[in-house]
Structures are given as structure tokens and as C-alpha cells.
N, C-alpha and C positions, 0 to 999 in steps of 0.2 A: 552733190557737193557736201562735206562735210561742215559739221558746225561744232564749232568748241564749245558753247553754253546750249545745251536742247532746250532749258526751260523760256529763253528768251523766244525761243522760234516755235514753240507746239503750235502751231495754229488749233488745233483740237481743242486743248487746253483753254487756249484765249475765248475761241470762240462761244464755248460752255459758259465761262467769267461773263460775257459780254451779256447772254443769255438771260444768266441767273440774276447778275447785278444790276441790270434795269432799273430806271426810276421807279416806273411805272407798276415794277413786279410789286408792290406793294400798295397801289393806289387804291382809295377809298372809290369808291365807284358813285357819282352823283346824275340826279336826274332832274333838269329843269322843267317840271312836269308835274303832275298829279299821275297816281296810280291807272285810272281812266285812258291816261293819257298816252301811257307803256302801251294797256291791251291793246289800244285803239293802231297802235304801230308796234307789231310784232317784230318787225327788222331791227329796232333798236334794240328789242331784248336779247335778239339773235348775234347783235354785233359786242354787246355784252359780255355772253356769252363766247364768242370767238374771242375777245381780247383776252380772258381768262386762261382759255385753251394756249395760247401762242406767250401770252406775256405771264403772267401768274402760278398757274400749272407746274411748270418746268424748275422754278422755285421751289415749290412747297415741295415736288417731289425729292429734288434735291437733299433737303433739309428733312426728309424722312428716312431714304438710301441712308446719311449717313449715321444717322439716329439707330439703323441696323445695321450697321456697320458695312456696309455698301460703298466706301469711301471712294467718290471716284474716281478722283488723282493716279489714287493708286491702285486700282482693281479693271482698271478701264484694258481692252486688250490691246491698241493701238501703243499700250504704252512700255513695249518687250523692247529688252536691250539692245544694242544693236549689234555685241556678239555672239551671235547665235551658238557657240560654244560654252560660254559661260552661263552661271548659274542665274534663275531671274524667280528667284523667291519678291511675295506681296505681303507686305506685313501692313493691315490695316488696324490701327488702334482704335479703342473704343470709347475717345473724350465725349462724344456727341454726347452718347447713351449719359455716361457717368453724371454727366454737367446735366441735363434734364433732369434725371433721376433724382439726383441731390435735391436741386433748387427744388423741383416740384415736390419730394418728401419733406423738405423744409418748412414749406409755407403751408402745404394741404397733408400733410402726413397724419396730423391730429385733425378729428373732424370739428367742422365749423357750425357752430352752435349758433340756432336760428329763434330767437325765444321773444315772446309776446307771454304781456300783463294779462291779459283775455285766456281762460282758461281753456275756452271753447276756440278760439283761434289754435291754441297752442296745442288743444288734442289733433286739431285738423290738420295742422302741419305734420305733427308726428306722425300719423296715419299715413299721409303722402307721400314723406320722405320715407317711411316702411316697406311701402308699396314699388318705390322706384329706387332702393339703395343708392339712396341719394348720398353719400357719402364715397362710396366708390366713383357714381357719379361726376361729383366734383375734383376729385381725384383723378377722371379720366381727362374731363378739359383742363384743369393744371398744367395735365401733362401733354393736351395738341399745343397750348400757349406757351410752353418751355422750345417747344420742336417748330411749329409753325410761326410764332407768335399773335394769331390768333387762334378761335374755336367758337364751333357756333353748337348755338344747342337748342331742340327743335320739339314743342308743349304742341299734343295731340289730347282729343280727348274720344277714345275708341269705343266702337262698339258695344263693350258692357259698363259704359258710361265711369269710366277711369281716364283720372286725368294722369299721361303718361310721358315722364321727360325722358328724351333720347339724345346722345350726339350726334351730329350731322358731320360727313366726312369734310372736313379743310381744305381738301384738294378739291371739291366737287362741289362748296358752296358759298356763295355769297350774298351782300345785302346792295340794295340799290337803296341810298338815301337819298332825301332833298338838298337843295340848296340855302337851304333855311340855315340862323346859326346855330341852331338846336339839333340840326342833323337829325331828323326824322328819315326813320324806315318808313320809304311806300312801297316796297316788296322784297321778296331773295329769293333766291334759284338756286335748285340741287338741280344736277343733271350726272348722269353718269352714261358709261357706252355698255350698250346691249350687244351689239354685235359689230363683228368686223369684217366684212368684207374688203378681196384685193378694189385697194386706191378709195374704199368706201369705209366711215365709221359712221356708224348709227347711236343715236345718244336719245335717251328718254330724258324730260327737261320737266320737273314739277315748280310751278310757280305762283308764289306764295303771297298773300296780298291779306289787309286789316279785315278781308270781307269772305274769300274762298281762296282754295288752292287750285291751282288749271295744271291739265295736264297737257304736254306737247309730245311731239316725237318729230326730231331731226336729222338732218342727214349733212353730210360734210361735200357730199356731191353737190349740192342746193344753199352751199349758204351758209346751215346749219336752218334753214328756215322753217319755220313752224309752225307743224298742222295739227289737228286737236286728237289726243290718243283717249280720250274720254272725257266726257261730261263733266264738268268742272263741283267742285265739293264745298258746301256755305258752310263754316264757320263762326261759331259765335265771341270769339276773345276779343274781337273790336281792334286786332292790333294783328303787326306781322307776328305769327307764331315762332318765327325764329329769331336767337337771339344773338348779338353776336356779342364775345367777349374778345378783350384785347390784351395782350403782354405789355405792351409799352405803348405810346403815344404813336411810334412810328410801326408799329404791329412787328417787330422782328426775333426774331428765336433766341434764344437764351447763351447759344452755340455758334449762332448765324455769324458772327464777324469773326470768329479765329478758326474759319474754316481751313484758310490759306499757313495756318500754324499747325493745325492737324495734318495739313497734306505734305508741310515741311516734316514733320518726327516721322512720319510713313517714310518719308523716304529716306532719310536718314536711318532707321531701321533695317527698311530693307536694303541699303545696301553694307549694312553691316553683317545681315544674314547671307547675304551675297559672296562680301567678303570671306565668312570662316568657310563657305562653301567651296569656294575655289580656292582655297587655300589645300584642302584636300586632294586637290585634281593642278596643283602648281607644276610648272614646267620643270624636267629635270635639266640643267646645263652640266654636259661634260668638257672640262677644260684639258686638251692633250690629245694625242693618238691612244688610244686601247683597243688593243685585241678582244673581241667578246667573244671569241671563241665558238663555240658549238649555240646553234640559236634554242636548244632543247635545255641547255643551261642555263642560258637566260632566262626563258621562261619560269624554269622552276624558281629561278630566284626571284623574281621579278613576285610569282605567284606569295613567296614565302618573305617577302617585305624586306630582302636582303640582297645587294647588289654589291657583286665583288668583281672591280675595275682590276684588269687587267694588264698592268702597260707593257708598252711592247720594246723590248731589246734591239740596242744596236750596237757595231764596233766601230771605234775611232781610228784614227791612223795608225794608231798600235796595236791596231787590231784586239783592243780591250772591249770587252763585254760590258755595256750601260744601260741600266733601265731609263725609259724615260720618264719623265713628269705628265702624271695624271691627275685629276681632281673633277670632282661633282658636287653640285648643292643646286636647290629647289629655289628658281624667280617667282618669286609675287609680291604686289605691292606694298609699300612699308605701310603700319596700320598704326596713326597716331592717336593709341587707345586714351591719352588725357583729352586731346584737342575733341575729338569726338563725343567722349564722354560730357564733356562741358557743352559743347553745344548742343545735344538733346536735352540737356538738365535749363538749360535758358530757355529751348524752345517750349519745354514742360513746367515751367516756373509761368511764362508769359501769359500762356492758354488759362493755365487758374487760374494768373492777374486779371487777364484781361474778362474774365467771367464772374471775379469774385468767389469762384468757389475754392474749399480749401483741399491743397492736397493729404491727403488722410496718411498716405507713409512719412509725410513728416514730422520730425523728431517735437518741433514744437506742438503737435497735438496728440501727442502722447501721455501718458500717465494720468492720473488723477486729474483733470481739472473740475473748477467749481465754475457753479452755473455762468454767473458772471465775467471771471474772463474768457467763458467760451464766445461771449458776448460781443465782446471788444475783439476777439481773433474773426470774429463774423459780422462786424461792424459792415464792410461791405455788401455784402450778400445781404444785408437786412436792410441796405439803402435800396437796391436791387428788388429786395421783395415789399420793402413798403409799396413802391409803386403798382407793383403786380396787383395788389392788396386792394388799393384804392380803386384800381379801373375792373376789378371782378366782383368787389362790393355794388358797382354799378352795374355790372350785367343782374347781381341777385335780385337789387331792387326792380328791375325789369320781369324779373323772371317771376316773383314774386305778386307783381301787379299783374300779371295773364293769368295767375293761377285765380289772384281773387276776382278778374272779372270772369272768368268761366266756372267758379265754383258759385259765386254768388247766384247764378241763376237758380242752381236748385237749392240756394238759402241751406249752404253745407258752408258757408263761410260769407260773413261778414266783409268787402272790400277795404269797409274805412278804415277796418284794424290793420291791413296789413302799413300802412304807412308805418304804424309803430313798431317795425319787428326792429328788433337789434340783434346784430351780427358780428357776432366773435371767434376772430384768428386766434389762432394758439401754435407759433412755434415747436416746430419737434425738435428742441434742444435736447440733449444729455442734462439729466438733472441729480444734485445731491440730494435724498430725499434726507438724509440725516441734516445737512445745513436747513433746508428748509423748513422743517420741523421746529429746531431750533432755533431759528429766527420769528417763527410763528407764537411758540409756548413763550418765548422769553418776551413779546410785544403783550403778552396777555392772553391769549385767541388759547381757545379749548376744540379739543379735536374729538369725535364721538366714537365710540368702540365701531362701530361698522365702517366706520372710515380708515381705521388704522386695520381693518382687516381686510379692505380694499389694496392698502399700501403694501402689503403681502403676497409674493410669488405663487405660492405654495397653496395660499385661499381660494379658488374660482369661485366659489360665491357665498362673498360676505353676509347676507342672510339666510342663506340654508347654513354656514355655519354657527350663525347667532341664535338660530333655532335650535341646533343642537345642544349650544351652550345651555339654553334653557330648560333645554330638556333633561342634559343629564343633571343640573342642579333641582331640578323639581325633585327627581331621583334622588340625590342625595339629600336631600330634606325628610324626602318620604320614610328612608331606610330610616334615618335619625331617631325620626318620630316614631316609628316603629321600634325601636332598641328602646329608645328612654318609654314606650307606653310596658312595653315588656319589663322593664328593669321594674318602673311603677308598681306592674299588676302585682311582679312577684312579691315585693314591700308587702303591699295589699295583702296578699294570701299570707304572710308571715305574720304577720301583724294578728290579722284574725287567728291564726293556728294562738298565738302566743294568750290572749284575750280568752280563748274558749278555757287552756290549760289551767288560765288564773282560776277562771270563774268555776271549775272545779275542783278543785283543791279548795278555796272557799266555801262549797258546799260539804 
């Protein structure tokens, strides 16, 4: 049976929607229990576990596909034309990517500066963040919480006694909290699949607790139930080692609600490429009787992109010789290049709206502008990432208190300092340095020659070139000194030549 709207009826389609949009695909995961309480019943972890796989999973993968441009809407194969003659071009756009990119260059593009009064704290930090380029780091969960809307990130302290921060994949782990209103972690779980057997998947399950990490190994034939793949590992942080950060209140992607806008300009794309495609391969209608004559002529013309109708003669009852009426032209659908145009330009207008990010070919963010009104045209987006701002200040402070209870043991760091760190966002706006400057000299403020050689393209580094400067003006003092000792001595010698001459002649 035919259907005049297919988008009303994919069941595919819906099905996936129903899938992904789940309440639950985003639920915080709570345990009426103490951690004791988990091991003691491994089935609960196990069903954990399984609800992540079936409810969760299918989400985050989602919201990554399109992030690589995997758009499923329109990449999906069940989703071919249904003239199999005509053309079935997939044009997947890349808003996902863009809209992460942005916001996460936005907020974390400049690194965020972690600084403590305590010198000795403040070298320790430094060292650590050296150790773990932490700065890319942050950089990288930015960017699972632009895509996932959450990121978890996971404080080890290995073998050659480094403490060492990693990301933990999003698709593979979660935090089991309390029912407290404080929302304590009493554990998380990474699991990932080892191996795939037909109708069997096997999943290594590491679970992470304030006291050790245990190891599982599960199986999908069983349950996922779980039996011990080694000796479980003590730990000293006093806390779950992992941490989880959040995008927004309700954990959701950056991209995650104008998915169904993205999959609208896909298609609208694609069947605009559809369209100039078959336009090339349009039916010819010939209107009349023609003789085509010999089929080896046809050919050639046909070959040669020229086709000369023939019409065919007849006589009337005056036995008068008449050509008849012939005529050809190519059917293909009328293409209402305004109506079209406008409605990808709405559905591309809505997507920034509705993400706050700005579209960069437009005219109003073009030329010149000053720091300030870049400000106000991003007024949004800075609503957007205050919040980002405040709930990743809270994972630092987390992050920051594991460091100083496992560094403090071997008294490399002080815990009660860390309460005082302060932590500074720095926008990656486009900046005037000329306005700024000049609003700095004119308030009063003095600027130091290494700093205005910092401000400089062309300088990589302001003190090897400040050394230079030094050096060649030592140089030109020295030459100096050496011209006027010269200029001096020769006085000197003149002088005595002139003195000897008097004083004989006198004699």
C-alpha cells in the first residue's frame, strides 16, 4: 500500500526516537544502600549495568554517530527511495560537530587557571598539571559534555607513584549515588565488551568503590552476572576515584534537541541533490508522429546531444503534400528554487537559535567588531555556558580534593590548601588588543616591555628577546666606550707631543 507522507509511517524512524528519547536514557542512577551493600548483591550491579546497555547506551551512541557525522536519519540504508530509478544521493550536514566545537572552544579554548596563595601548593599543582596536560585534558571532557552531556574522569595513582588523570569513555561508565540530598557516590562502573560471540557478548566490568576497584567478567548469556576476573585493588583516596562532570542540570548535549532540525536540512538537501541529478536523466516527451528513420542515426545523434525530429508527410484530398506537427521537451518536476531556499535558510536559522551558537557566514558577524558587542551578539551562548561553567567548577573541586587526599599521604601536598584554590574561566572571544590597551594606559595601569612583547605575533619569546635587547645595548655602550677612551687617549698623546715641543724650545 502506498503512503503519501513516509515520514508519518517509518516505523524505523519512530522506533529509534522512542529508543533514544526515553526518560530514563538520562537518569541518574541511585542506590538505597551503602557500598557494602552493592558487593554483598552483585545482581543489582548487574541490573545496573543491563539498564545502561538497553536504556542509556543507545543514546550516548547516538549523540556521538552524529557528532561524526553518522547522521542517522539520513545515512540509515532502509531509507532508499522508492524509485529505484532515480537518483538517492545522502547529504549529511555537519551542525553536530560545529555546535560542540564552538561552545566547547568557547568556554575551555583558553586554559583555566588553577592558582593557590601557598607557593608550595601552587608549584604542586603545576607539576601535576605538567605531568597530565591537563589543559588538553580539560579540553577533552568539555568536549564528551558538549556531545554527551555528561564526562567522567578517572584519578589513578600508578605504579611509579604518579598521580594520573584520564577520561573514562561516556558510553561505558557511570556513578551509582546515594539517596542522600547531597548525592554521594558509593561507587561507578566502567565495563566494556571483550569479545563477541554468535548470540553471546562478553563485557569486563571494573568497579570502583571509596576503598578498592573489583574486577568482574560478564556475560549476556547469564545475566550479565558477575564473577571475579581478579583480586580486587585497595586504594587510598578515600573516595570513588571517579568523577563525574555534568553539561546541564538534566545531563543533555549541546546538539541533543535540534537533532530532528538536523535530520529536516539532510533532507531537504538531499533531495535538492536528487533533484539537479534527475534533472540530467529527465524524460524526453515527443508530441506527434516522426519518422526516426534509420536507428544508426539516432544513435549518433542521440551520442552527439542532437536530435533532429523528423515529421512524417501526408496528402489531403487534393492530394497536397503536408508535413505534420511535431514537438519534444524534457518532464521533470518544477523546482520552486525561492520556496526551497527559504525553507533550509529557517531550518538553518532555528538550529543556531535553538543552541545559541552563532552562524559565522553571517553578515552581522562580519568585519571589525569590538570586544564588547561580540559580547551582546553572544549574550546567549554565555547564558548557555555560565551554567556549563558552574557545574564543571564543581567537578574541579572534586577533582582537586582526591588529588590532595592521595598526595597528602606522602606530604607532596598539603589537603587544607587545596579548599583555597581559585579557578578562572577565560572566554575565547576575538579581542581588540588596540581598544584594550587603550582603555588600560587611559584608566592609568602601565604595561612592562615583556608584556607588550608577549602582545606581538612575530616575538616567540619575550625573554630570550629581552635578553637580546640587553645584549646588544651592553654592545653598544661597550663600542661607545671604546671610541670616546680612543678619542681620549689620542688628546692625551697630543697633548704630551705638544708639552715636550714647548719645553724644548724653552731649553
Amino acid at each position: 500500500m502506498a503512503h503519501v507522507n513516509n515520514f508519518e509511517t517509518d516505523l524505523e524512524a519512530k522506533q529509534r526516537r522512542d529508543a533514544i528519547y526515553r526518560r530514563d536514557a538520562v537518569e541518574v542512577y541511585k542506590y538505597d544502600g551503602s557500598t557494602i551493600d552493592l558487593l554483598n548483591n552483585p545482581d543489582d550491579i548487574s541490573e545496573f549495568i543491563s539498564h545502561h546497555l538497553e536504556a542509556q547506551r543507545p543514546r550516548l551512541q547516538m549523540l556521538d554517530d552524529y557528532y561524526q557525522g553518522l547522521n542517522f536519519n539520513v545515512m540509515r540504508v532502509n531509507n532508499r527511495r522508492r524509485e529505484k530509478h532515480l537518483a538517492d544521493n545522502r547529504v549529511a550536514h555537519d551542525f553536530a560537530s560545529y555546535i560542540a566545537d564552538f561552545i566547547n572552544g568557547y568556554c575551555f579554548g583558553h586554559a583555566i587557571q588553577v592558582q593557590s596563595d601557598k607557593n608550595m601548593t601552587q608549584k604542586a599543582i603545576d607539576s601535576l598539571h605538567n605531568l597530565n596536560d591537563i589543559d588538553s585534558h580539560n579540553r577533552s571532557i568539555g568536549l564528551d559534555l558538549s556531545i554527551f552531556g555528561r564526562a567522567y574522569e578517572y584519578i589513578i595513582r600508578n605504579q611509579d607513584d604518579e598521580v594520573r588523570i584520564y577520561k573514562s569513555d561516556a558510553k561505558n561508565t557511570f556513578v551509582i549515588y546515594d539517596t542522600t540530598v547531597q548525592q554521594n557516590s558509593i561507587a561507578a562502573v566502567r565495563y566494556w565488551k571483550v569479545d563477541e560471540e554468535e548470540e553471546t557478548d562478553i563485557y569486563h566490568v571494573d568497579f570502583i568503590t571509596d576503598q578498592a576497584t573489583y574486577f568482574f567478567i560478564a556475560s549476556s548469556t547469564t545475566n550479565l552476572k558477575l564473577d571475579e576476573r581478579k583480586p580486587p585493588e585497595p586504594h587510598s583516596f578515600g573516595k570513588v576515584t571517579i568523577t563525574e562532570f555534568s553539561n546541564n542540570e538534566k545531563r543533555r548535549g549541546d546538539f541533543e534537541k535540534v537533532i530532528p532540525l538536523i535530520d529536516l536540512y539532510d533532507n531537504a538537501q538531499s533531495d535538492t541533490s536528487n533533484y539537479m541529478s534527475d534533472l540530467n536523466d529527465a524524460m524526453l516527451l515527443i508530441k506527434g508522429n516522426v519518422d526516426l528513420g534509420d536507428e544508426n542515426v539516432v544513435q549518433l545523434q542521440k551520442e552527439a546531444n542532437v536530435f533532429h525530429l523528423v515529421p512524417p508527410e501526408y496528402a489531403d484530398d487534393n492530394q497536397k503534400v503536408n508535413e505534420g506537427n511535431v514537438d519534444a521537451e524534457y518532464i521533470y518536476k518544477q523546482y520552486d528554487v525561492t520556496g526551497v531556499e527559504a525553507y533550509k535558510d529557517r531550518i538553518s536559522r532555528n538550529i543556531h537559535m535553538f543552541t545559541n551558537t552563532p552562524d559565522m557566514t553571517d553578515e552581522n558577524f562580519s568585519g571589525n567588531q569590538s570586544g564588547e558587542a561580540m559580547k551582546y551578539k553572544l549574550f546567549g551562548l554565555e547564558q548557555r555556558t555560565s551554567i556549563k561553567e558552574g557545574l564543571f567548577r564543581k567537578g574541579l573541586r572534586r577533582r582537586y580534593k582526591l588529588i590532595g587526599e592521595i598526595m597528602s599521604i606522602n606530604r607532596e601536598l598539603d589537603k587544607d590548601n587545596i579548599q583555597d584554590l581559585v579557578f578562572t574561566f577565560t572566554r575565547n572571544l576575538p579581542k581588540s588588543l588596540v581598544e584594550e590597551m587603550q582603555m588600560y594606559t587611559q584608566a592609568g595601569g602601565q604595561i612592562s616591555e615583556q608584556t607588550l612583547m608577549s602582545l606581538v605575533s612575530f616575538i616567540d619569546d619575550p625573554q630570550q628577546e629581552k635578553e637580546r635587547i640587553e645584549s646588544e645595548m651592553d654592545e653598544k655602550i661597550k663600542r661607545a666606550d671604546e671610541r670616546e677612551y680612543n678619542v681620549t687617549g689620542d688628546e692625551s698623546q697630543n697633548s704630551d707631543n705638544i708639552d715636550e715641543n714647548t719645553d724644548e724650545k724653552q731649553e
